[in-house]
KOLPA-147983 format. One line per field, with one value per residue (C-alpha): residue number from 0; residue in three letters; x, y, z. Coordinates in steps of 0.05 Angstrom, whole numbers, plus 32768, in hexadecimal, padded with zeros to 4 digits. Example, Ala and Ser with C-alpha at 12.3 -4.5 7.8 and 13.67 -1.06 7.14 Angstrom:
BEGIN
resi <- (0 / 1)
resn <- (ala / ser)
px <- (80F6 / 8111)
py <- (7FA6 / 7FEB)
pz <- (809C / 808F)
This chain:
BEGIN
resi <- (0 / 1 / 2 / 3 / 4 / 5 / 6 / 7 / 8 / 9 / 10 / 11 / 12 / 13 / 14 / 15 / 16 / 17 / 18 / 19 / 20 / 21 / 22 / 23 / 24 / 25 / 26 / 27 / 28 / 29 / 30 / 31 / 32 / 33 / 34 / 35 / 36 / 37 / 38 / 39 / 40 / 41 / 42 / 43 / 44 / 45 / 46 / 47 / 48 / 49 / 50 / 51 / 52 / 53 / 54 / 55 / 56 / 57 / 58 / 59 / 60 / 61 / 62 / 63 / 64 / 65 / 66 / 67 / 68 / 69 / 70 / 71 / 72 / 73 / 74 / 75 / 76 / 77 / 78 / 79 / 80 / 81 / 82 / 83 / 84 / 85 / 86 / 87 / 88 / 89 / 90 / 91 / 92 / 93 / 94 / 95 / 96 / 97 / 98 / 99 / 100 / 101 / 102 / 103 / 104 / 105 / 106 / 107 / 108 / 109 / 110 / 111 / 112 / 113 / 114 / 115 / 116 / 117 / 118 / 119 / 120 / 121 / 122 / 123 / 124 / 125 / 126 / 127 / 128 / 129 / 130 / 131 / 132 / 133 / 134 / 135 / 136 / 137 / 138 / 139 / 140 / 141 / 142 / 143 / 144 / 145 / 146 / 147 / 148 / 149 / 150 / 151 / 152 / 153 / 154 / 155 / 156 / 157 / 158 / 159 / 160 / 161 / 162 / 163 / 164 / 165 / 166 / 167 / 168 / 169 / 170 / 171 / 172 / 173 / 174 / 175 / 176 / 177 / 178 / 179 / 180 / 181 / 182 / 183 / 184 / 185 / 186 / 187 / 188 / 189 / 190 / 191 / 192 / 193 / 194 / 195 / 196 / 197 / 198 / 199 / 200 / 201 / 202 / 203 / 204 / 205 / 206 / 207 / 208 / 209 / 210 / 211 / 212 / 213 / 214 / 215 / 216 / 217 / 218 / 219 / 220 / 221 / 222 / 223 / 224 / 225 / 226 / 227 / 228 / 229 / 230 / 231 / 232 / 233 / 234 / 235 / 236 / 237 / 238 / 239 / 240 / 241 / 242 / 243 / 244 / 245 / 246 / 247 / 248 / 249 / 250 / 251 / 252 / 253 / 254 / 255 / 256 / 257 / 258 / 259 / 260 / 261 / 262 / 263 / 264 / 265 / 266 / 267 / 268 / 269 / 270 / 271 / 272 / 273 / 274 / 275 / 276 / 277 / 278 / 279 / 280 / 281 / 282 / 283 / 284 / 285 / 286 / 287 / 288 / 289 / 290 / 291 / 292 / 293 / 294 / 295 / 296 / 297 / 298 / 299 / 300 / 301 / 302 / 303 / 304 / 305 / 306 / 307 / 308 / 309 / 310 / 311 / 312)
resn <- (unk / unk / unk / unk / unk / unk / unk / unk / unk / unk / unk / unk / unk / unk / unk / unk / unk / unk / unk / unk / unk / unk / unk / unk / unk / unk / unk / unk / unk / unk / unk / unk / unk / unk / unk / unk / unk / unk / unk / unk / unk / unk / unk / unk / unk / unk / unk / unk / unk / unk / unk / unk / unk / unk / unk / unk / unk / unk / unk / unk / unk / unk / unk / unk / unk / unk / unk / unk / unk / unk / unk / unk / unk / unk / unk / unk / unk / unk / unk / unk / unk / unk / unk / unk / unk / unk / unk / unk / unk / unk / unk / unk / unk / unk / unk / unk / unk / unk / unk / unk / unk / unk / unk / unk / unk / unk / unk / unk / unk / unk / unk / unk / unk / unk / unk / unk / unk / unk / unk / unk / unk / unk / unk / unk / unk / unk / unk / unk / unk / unk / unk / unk / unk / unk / unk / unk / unk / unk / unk / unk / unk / unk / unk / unk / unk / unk / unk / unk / unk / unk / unk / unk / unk / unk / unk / unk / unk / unk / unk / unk / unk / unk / unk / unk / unk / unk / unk / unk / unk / unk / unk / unk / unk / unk / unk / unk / unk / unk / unk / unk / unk / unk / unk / unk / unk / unk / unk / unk / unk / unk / unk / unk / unk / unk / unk / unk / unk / unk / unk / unk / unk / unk / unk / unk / unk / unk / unk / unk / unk / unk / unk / unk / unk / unk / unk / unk / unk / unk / unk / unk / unk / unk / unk / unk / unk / unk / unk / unk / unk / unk / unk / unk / unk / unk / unk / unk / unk / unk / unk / unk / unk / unk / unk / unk / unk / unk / unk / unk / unk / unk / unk / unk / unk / unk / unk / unk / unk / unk / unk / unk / unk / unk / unk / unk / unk / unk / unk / unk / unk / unk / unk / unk / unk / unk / unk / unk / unk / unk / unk / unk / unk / unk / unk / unk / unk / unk / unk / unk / unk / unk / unk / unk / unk / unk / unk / unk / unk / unk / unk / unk / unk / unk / unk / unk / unk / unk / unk / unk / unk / unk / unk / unk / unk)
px <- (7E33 / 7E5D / 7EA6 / 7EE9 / 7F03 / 7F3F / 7F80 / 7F94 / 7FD5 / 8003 / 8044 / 805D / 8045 / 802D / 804A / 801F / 802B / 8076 / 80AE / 80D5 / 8112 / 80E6 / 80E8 / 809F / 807A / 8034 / 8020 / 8018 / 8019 / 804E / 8097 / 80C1 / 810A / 8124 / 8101 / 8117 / 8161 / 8163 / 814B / 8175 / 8198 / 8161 / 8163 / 8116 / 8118 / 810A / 8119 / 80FE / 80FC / 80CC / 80D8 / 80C0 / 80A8 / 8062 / 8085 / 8058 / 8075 / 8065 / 8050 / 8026 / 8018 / 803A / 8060 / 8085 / 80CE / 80ED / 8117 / 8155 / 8188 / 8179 / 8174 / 81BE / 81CD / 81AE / 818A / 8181 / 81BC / 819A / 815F / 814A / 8133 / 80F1 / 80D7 / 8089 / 807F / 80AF / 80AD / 8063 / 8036 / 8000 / 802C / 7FFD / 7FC3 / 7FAE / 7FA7 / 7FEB / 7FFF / 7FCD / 7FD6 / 7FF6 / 7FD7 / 7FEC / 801C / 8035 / 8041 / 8052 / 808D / 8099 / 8097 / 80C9 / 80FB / 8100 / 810B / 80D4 / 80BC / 8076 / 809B / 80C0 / 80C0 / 80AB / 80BF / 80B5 / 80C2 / 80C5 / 80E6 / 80B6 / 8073 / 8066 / 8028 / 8059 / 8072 / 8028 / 8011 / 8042 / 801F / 7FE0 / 7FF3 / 8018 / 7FD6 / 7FA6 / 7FCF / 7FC1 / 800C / 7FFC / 8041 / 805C / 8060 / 8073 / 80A5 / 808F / 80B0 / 80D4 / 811B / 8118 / 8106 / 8145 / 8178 / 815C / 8172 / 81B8 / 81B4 / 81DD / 81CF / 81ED / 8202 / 8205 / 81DF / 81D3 / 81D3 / 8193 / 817B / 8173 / 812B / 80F1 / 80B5 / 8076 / 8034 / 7FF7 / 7FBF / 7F73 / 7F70 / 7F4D / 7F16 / 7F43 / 7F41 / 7F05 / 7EF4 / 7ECB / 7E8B / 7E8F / 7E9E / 7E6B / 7E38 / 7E4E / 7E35 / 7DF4 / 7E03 / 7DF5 / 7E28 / 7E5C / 7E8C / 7EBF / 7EFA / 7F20 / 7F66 / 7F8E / 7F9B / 7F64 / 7F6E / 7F70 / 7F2A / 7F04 / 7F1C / 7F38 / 7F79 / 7F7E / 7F9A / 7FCE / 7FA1 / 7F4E / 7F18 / 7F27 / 7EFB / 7EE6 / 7EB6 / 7E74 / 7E5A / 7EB3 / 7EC4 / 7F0D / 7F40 / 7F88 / 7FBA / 7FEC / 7FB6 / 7FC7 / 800D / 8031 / 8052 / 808D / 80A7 / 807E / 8065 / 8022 / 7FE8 / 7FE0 / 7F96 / 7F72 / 7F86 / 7F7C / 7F31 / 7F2C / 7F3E / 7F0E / 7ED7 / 7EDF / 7ED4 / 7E8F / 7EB6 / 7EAC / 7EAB / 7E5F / 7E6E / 7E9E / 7ECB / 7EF5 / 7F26 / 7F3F / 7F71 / 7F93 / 7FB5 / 7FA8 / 7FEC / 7FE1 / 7F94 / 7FBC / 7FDA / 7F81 / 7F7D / 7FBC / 7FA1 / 7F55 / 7F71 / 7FA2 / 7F61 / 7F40 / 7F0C / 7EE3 / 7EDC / 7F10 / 7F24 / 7F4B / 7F36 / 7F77 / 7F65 / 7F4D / 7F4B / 7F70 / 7F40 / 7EFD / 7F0F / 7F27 / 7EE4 / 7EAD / 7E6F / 7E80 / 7E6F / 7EA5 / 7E95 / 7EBC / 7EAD / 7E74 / 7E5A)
py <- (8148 / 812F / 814C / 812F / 8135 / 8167 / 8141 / 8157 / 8179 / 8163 / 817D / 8197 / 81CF / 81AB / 81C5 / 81D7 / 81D7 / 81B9 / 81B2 / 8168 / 818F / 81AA / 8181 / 816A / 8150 / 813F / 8132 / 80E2 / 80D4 / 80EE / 8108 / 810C / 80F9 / 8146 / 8148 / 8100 / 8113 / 8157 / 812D / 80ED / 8101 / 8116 / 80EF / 80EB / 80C3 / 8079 / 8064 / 801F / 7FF2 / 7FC0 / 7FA1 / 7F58 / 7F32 / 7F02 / 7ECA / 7E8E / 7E50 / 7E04 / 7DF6 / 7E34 / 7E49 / 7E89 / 7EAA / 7EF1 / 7EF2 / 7F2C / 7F51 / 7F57 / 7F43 / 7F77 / 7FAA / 7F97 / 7FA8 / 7FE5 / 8015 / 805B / 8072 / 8063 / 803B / 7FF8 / 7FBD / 7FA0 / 7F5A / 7F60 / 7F17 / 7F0B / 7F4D / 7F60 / 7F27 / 7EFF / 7ECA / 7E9F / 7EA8 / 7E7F / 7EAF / 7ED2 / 7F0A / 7F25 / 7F61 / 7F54 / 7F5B / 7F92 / 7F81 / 7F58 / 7F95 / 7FC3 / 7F96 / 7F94 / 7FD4 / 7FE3 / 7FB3 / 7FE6 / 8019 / 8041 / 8070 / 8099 / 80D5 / 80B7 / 80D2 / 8096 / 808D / 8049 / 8038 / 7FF8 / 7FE3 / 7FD9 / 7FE2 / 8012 / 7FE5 / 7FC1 / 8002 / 801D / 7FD6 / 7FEA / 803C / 801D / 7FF1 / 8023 / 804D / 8015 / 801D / 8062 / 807F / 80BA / 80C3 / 809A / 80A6 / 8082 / 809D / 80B8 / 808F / 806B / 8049 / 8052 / 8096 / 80A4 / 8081 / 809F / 80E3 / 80CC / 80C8 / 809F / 805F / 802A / 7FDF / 7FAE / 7F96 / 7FC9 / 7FC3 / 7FB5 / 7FFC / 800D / 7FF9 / 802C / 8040 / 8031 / 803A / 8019 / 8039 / 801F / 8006 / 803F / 8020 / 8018 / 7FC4 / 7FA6 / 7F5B / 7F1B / 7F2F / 7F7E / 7F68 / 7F38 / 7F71 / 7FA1 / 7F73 / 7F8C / 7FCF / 8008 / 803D / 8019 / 8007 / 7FC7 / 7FD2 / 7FA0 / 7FB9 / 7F79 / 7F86 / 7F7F / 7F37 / 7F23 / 7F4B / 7F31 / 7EE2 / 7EE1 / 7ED8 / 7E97 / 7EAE / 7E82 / 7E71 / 7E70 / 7E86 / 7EB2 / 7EEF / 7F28 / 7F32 / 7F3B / 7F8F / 7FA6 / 7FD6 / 7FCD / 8001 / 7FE3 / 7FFE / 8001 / 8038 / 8064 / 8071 / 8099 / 8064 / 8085 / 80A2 / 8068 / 80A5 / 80AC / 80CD / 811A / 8121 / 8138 / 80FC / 80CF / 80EB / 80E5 / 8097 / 8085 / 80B1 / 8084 / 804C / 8069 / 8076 / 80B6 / 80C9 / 80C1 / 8075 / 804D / 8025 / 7FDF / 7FD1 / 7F8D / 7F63 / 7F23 / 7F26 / 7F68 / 7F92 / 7FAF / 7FC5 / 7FEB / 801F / 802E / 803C / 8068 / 8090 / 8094 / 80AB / 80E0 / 80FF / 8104 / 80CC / 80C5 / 8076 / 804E / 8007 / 7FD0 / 7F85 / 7F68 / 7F23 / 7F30 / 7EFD / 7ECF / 7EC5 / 7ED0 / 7EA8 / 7E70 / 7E6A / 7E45 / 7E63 / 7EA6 / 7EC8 / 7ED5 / 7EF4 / 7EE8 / 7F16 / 7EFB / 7EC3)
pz <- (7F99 / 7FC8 / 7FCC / 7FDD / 8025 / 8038 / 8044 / 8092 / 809E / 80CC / 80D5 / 8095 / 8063 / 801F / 7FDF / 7FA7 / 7F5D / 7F6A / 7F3A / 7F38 / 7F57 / 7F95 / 7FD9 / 7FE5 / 801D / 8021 / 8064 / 8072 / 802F / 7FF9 / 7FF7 / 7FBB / 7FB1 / 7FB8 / 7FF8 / 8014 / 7FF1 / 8019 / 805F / 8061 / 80A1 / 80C2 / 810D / 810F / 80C8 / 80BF / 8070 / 805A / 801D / 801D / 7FDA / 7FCD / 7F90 / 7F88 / 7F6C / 7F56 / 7F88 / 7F73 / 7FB7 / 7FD1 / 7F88 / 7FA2 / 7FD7 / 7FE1 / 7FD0 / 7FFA / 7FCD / 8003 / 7FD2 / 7FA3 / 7FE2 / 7FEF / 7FA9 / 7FAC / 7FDF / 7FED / 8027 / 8070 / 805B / 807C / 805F / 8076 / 806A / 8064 / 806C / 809D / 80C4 / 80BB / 80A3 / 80D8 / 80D9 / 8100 / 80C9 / 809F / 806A / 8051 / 805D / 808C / 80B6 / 80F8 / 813F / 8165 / 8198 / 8156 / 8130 / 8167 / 8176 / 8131 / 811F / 815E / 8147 / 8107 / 812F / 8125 / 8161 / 815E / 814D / 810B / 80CE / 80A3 / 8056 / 8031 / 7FEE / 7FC0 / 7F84 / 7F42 / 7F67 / 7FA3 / 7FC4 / 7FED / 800B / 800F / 8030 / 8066 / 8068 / 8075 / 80A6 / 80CD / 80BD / 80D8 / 8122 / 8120 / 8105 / 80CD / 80CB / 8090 / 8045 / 8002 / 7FD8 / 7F9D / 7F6A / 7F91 / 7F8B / 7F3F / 7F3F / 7F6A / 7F46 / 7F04 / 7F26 / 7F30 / 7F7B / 7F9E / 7FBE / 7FF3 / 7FE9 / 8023 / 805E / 808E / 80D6 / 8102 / 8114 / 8161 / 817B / 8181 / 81AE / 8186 / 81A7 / 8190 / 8179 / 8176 / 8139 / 8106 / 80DC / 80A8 / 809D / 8079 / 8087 / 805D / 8083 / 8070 / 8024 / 8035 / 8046 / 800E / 7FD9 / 7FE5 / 7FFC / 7FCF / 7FF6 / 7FFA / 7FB3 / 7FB5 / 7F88 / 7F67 / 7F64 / 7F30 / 7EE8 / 7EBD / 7EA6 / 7EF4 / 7F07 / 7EC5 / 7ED0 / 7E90 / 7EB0 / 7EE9 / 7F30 / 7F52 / 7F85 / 7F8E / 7F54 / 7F11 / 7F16 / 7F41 / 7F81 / 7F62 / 7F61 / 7F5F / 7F32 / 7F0E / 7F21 / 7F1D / 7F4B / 7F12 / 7EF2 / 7F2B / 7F16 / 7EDE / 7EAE / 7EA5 / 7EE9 / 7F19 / 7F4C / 7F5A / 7F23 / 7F41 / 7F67 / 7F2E / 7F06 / 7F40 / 7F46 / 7EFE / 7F02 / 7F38 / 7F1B / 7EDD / 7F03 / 7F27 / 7F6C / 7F95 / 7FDD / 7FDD / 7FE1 / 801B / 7FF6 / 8001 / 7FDA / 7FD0 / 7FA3 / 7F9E / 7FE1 / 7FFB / 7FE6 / 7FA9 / 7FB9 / 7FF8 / 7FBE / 7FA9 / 7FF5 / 7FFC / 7FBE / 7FCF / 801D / 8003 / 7FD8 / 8019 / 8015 / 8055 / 8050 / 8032 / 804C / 803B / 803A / 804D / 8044 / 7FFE / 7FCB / 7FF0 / 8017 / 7FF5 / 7FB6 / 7FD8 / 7FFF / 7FD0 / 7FEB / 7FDC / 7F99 / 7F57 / 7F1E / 7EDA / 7EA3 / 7E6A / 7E99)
């Protein structure tokens, strides 16, 4: 049987077996709000909210709606806000919201004054796949140095910890240097190919109603990618606090759905943000194969020739 791969180490010790009131900090992946409240004023730090809302849009059948005005209400002290659309969207593709090129992004990502040797820490209100769209990006260009927090905003405030109001000012620009992009980015040809490829497992990562066609998209064909398994990125949470399942119940979610680390997996969705949160948790367990198809829906069920499967058809 094939086993899980070892999360790598990088610069800080991991805590095991952690109470809520202990600072944590899994490497490249997780900190909680102890250890984020107990680092604010570090100098190496770069806090971020990426918050923005799919709102349906009579036009373009949908669009994302940054959530700056509710950042201004409310944000956690020192954090920046970051437009994904605006700031770190293809904005020359025809498909939205597409990963950038890299001279795009590296200028991009220096405008938010991030430097190679940032501490990164992203968060979003309601749902965290905004702030783990941004991980992977930064993780595509070769940065392991960024991490969602776990439970984000709400989490925080639930804690009575403070928070700012306001705009805040433009941070000073950083030094990013770009990486060859890491295998991390799945295109329509490698979907294409894994419809008839045994090792590899597509995962559908919309609500159920979305993957089974019972409920209509905005945009392109009800139904799934023919051979994808169901695993919802809301699944991967805890209901109550919004942080992320622990491992075991992460493995025991994707095990349910037939995935392992004996198979490579893409993950897909409508638009390729919340399918980013199944490839943050399949990458923090270690999986040796995990990529994201960042065009996703969006692209493939807008295109005719290309197979959809609805549920009893």
């Amino acid at each position: 049987m094939a086993h899980w791969g070892r999360v790598q180490i990088l610069k800080f010790k991991m805590t095991a077996n952690a109470s809520a009131s202990t600072p944590v900090i899994e490497p490249g992946f997780l900190v909680n709000t102890e250890w984020l409240a107990q680092n604010l004023h570090r100098p190496d730090l770069r806090l971020f909210d990426c918050s923005a809302t799919m709102v349906v849009d009579p036009v373009i059948k949908q669009r994302v709606q940054p959530e700056r005005a509710a950042f201004e209400a409310a944000h956690i002290p020192g954090a920046q806000f970051i437009d994904i659309d605006a700031q770190l969207s293809d904005r020359h593709h025809p498909i939205h919201l597409m990963l950038p090129p890299p001279d795009a992004f590296k200028a991009a990502v220096e405008a938010l004054g991030i430097r190679r040797d940032s501490i990164v820490v992203i968060y979003s209100t309601g749902t965290p796949w905004w702030a783990t769209r941004v991980w992977w990006m930064l993780r595509v260009y070769g940065f392991t140095n960024a991490h969602l927090l776990d439970g984000g905003l709400a989490k925080w405030q639930v804690e009575g910890r403070g928070v700012e109001q306001g705009p805040v000012e433009a941070p000073a620009p950083g030094e990013f240097s770009i990486a060859q992009p890491l295998p991390y980015v799945a295109a329509r040809e490698d979907v294409e190919r894994a419809l008839h490829a045994p090792k590899v497992r597509l995962i559908n990562a919309l609500r159920p109603a979305q993957y089974s066609g019972e409920e209509m998209p905005r945009k392109g064909r009800p139904g799934h990618i023919p051979s994808s398994v169901n695993v919802p990125a809301a699944s991967l949470l805890d209901g109550a606090s919004g942080e992320l399942l622990d491992d075991a119940a992460l493995r025991d979610r994707f095990a349910a759905a037939g995935v392992g680390p004996e198979r490579a997996v893409i993950a897909y969705c409508g638009g390729g943000v919340s399918a980013s949160l199944v490839v943050f948790a399949l990458m923090k367990l270690g999986h040796p194969d995990v990529r994201l198809y960042d065009a996703s829906l969006g692209e493939w069920g807008s295109a005719p020739e290309l197979p959809m499967q609805v549920e009893g058809r």
